[in-house]
C-alpha positions in Angstrom: 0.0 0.0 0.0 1.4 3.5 -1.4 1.4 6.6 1.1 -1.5 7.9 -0.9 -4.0 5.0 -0.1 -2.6 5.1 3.4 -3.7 9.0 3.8 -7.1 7.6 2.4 -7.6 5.3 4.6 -6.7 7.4 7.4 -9.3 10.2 6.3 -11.6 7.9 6.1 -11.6 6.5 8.9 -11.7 9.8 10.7 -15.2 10.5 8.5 -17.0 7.5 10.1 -15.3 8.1 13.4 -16.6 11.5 13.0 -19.7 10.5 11.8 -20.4 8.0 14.9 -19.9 10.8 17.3 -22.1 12.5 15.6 -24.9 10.2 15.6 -24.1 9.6 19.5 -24.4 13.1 20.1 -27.9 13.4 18.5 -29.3 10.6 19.7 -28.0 10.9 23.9 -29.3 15.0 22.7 -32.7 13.9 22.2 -35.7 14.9 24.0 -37.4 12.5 26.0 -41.1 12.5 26.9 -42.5 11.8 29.9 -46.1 10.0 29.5 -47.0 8.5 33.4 -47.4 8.9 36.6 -48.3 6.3 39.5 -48.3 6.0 43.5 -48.1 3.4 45.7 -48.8 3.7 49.8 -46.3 1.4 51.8 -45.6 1.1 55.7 -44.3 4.2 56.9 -43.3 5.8 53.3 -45.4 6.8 49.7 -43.6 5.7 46.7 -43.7 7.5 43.4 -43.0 6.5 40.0 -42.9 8.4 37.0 -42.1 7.1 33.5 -40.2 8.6 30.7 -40.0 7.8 27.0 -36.6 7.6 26.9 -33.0 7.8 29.0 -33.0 9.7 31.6 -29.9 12.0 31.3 -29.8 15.0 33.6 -32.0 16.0 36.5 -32.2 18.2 39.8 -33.8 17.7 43.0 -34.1 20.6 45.0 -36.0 21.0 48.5 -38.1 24.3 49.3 -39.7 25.2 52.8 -42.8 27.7 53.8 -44.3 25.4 52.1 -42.8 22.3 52.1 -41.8 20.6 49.0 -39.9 18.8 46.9 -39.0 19.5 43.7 -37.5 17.6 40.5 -36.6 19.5 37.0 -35.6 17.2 34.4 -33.4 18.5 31.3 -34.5 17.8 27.4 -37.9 16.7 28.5 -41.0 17.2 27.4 -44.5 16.8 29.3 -47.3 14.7 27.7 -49.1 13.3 30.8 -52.9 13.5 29.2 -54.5 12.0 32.5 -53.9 14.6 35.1 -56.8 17.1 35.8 -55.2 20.3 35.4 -51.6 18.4 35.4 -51.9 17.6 39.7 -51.8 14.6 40.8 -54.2 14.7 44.4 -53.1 12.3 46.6 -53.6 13.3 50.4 -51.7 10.2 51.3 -48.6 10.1 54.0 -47.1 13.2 54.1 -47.6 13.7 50.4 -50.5 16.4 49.8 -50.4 16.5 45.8 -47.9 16.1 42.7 -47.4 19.2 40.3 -46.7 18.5 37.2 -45.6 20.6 33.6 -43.5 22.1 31.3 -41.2 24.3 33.0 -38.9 25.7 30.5 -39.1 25.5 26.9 -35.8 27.2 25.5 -33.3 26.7 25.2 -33.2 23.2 27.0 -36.5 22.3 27.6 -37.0 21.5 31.2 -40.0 19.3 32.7 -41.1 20.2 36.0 -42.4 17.7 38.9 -43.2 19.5 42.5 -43.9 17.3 45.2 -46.4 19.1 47.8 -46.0 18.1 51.5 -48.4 18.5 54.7 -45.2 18.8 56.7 -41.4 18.3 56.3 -40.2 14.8 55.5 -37.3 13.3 54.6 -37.3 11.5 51.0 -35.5 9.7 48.0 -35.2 10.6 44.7 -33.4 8.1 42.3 -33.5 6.3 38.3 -34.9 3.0 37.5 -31.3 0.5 36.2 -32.1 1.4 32.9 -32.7 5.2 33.5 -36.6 5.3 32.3 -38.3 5.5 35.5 -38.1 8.2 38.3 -38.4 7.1 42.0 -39.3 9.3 44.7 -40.1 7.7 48.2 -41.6 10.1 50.6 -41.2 8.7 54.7 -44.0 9.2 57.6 -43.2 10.0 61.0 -46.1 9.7 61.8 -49.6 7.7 60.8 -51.2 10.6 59.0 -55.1 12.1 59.3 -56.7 14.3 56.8 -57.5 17.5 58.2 -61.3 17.0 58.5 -60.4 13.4 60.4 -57.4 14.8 62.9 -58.1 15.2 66.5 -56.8 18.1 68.7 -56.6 17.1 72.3 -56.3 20.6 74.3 -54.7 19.8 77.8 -55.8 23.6 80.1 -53.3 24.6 82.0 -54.0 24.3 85.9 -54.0 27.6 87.4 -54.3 28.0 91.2 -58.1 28.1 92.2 -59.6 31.3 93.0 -61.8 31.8 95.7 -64.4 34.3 95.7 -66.8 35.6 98.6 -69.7 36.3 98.0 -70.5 39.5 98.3 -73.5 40.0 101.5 -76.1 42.4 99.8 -76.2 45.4 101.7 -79.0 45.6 104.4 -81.7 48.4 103.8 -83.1 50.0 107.1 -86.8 49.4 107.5 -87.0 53.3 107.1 -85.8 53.0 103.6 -88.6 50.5 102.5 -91.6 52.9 102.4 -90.3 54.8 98.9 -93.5 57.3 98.4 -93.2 60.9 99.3 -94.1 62.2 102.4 -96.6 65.6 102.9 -97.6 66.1 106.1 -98.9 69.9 107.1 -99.1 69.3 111.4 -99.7 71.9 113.7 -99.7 71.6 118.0 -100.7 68.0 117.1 -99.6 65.1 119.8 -96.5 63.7 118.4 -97.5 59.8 119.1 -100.8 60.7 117.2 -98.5 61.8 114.5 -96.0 59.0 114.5 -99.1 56.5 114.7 -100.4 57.9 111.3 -97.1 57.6 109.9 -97.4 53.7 110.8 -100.8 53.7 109.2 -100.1 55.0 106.2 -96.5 53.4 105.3 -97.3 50.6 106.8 -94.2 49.8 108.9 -94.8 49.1 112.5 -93.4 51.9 114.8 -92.7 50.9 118.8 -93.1 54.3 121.1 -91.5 54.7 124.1 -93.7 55.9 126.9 -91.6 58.9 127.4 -92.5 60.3 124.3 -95.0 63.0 124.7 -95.6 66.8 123.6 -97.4 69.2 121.1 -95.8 68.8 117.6 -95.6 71.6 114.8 -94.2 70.8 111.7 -94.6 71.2 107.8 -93.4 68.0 106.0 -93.6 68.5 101.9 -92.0 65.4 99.5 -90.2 63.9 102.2 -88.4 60.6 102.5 -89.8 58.4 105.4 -86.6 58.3 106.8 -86.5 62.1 106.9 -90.1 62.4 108.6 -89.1 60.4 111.2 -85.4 62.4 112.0 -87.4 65.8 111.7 -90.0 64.9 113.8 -87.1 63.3 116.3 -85.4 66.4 116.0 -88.1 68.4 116.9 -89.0 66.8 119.8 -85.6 66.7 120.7 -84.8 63.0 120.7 -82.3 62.4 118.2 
């Protein structure tokens, strides 16, 4: 073989080498779809599967708090799940809430999206299938989980030191302080038990005279109190 069949040979085989790559590039550079999603509730975790058309090359997993979720963006992938109701997946199952699914970026990589929605912060796996077609996500429990409507809230009070109260004696009202009408008496040289006697009469309280009471009693009573007939007439006689 002359130098110029070897040179031939050599560019040759460059081309196909060349060509090779080529086709490797295109083919590891093409998008993948991804067309399902499924769940499956074990003891003490959730497990999550999602299926893509193709290899699996590139992905993120990220976590984000307030509010807690996990999230997964795939590179050169496109969504096509048709059997999500406005692309969530509803699960209320574990610690797992709802799945989120979508196209997240378009250009110039397109970028699928897959958020994870949690009730509360858990810890999880994310990994690929052997053969890179299948995403795994595996949410734990720490605890048995309750939808909201089913959870009960036990409220322990605190103990605080009992209080005691009195209670309050109502305040006594003087027998003078019962008859409430107005008073008009117009007396003049009258005997003051005849005038205490028709005090009794008309207010109706009973009125005990001592025997020493006596005398001629003058006195102009006008929209008095009880109470204050009886101290005026006292007063006059002198006996307060």
């Amino acid at each position: 073989m002359n130098h110029k069949s070897r040179k031939r040979t050599f560019l040759l085989f460059i081309l196909v080498l060349f060509l090779i790559t080529l086709f490797v590039v295109n083919v590891s550079a093409q998008n993948i779809l991804f067309t399902n999603i499924w769940y499956k509730k074990l003891p003490n975790y959730t497990h999550l599967t999602i299926k893509a058309s193709g290899v699996i090359s590139e992905y993120e997993v990220s976590y984000v708090e307030a509010p807690e979720r996990i999230v997964i963006d795939v590179k050169n992938a496109n969504y096509r799940i048709d059997d999500l109701v406005k692309n969530i997946l509803f699960l209320n199952m574990g610690t797992i809430k709802q799945v989120r699914c979508g196209q997240f970026e378009i250009e110039p990589v397109p970028i699928t999206r897959f958020v994870v929605d949690l009730f509360q912060k858990s810890d999880y796996e994310v990994s690929l299938s052997s053969d890179s077609r299948l995403i795994y996500i595996d949410v734990y429990d720490y605890t048995e989980f309750k939808a909201p409507e089913e959870q009960i809230f036990t409220v322990t009070p605190v103990k605080s030191e009992a209080v005691k109260i009195e209670k309050e004696e109502a305040p006594q009202i003087s027998i003078l302080d019962t008859y409430t009408e107005p008073v008009n008496l117009n007396i003049f040289e009258e005997d003051v038990v005849n005038v205490i006697r028709g005090l009794s009469e008309l207010t109706g309280i009973d009125i005990m005279i001592d025997d020493s009471v006596g005398g001629q009693l003058t006195l102009n009573l006008k929209d008095k109190t009880f109470r204050e007939a009886i101290e005026l007439i006292l007063m006059n006689k002198g006996l307060d």
